[in-house]
C-alpha positions as CSV (number, residue, x, y, z in Angstrom):
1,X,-46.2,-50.8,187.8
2,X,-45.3,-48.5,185.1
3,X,-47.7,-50.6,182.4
4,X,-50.2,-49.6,185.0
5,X,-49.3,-46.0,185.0
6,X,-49.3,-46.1,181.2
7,X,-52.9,-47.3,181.3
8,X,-54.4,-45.0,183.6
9,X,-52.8,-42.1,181.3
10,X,-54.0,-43.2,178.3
11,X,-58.0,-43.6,180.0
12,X,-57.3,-40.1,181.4
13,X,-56.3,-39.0,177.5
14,X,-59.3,-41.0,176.3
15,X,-61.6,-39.1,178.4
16,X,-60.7,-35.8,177.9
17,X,-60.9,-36.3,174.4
18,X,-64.4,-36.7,175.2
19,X,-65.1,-33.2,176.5
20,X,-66.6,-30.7,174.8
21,X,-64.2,-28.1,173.2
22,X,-66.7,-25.5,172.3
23,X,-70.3,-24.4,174.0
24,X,-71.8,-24.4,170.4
25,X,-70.6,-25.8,167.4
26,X,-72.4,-25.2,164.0
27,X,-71.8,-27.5,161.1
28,X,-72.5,-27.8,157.5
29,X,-72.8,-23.9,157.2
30,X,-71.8,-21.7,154.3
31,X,-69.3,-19.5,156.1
32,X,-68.9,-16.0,154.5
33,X,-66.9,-13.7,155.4
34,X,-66.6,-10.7,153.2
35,X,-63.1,-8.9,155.0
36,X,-61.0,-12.4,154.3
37,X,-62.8,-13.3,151.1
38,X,-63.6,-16.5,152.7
39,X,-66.7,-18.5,151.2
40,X,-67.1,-22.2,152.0
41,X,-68.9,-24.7,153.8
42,X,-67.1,-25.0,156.8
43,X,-67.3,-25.7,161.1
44,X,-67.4,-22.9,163.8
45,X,-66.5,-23.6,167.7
46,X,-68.0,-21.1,169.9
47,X,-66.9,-20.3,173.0
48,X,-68.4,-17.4,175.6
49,X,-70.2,-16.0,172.5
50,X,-66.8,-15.8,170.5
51,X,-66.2,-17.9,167.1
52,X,-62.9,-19.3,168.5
53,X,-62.5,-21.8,165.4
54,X,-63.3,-21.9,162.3
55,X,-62.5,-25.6,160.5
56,X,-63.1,-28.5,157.8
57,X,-62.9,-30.9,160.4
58,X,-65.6,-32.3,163.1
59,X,-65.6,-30.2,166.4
60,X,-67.4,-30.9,169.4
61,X,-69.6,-29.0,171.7
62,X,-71.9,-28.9,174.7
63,X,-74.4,-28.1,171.6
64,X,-74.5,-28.6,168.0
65,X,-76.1,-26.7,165.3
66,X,-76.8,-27.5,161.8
67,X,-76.5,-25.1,159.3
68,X,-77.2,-27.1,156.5
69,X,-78.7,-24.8,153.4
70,X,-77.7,-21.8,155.6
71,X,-75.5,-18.7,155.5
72,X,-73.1,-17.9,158.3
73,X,-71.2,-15.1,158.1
74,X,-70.4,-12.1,160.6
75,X,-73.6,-9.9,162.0
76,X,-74.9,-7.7,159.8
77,X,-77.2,-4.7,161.1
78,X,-80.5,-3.3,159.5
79,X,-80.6,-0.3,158.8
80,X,-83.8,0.1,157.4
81,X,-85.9,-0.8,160.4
């Protein structure tokens, strides 16, 4: 009874790991941030329009975006319009 129990855990655990984390992930993006000095190629999680995580390692997410050859970094307005 309990190996059962033990089995039906781990498919629960196996399954959740399956959900998304994040509703947008962007990957392979150089990440700059000018107020930490940070400047790499690194992963972003998004979640309700908030960067959430910012990472070297595989996220996932409802969607994925790659930002390969790109520049991330915080929003930056125009003043000369």
């Amino acid at each position: 009874m309990l190996r059962a129990k033990i089995g039906v855990l781990l498919i629960c655990i196996s399954v959740m790991g399956l959900a998304a984390d994040y509703d947008v992930v962007i990957v392979n993006g150089r990440v700059i941030d000018p107020e930490t000095h940070l400047d790499a190629i690194k992963t972003l999680g998004i979640r309700r329009g908030s960067i959430v995580t910012i990472s070297d390692q595989p996220l996932v997410g409802d969607r994925t975006i790659d930002a390969s050859g790109l520049v991330v970094a915080p929003g930056f307005i125009d003043v000369h319009r």
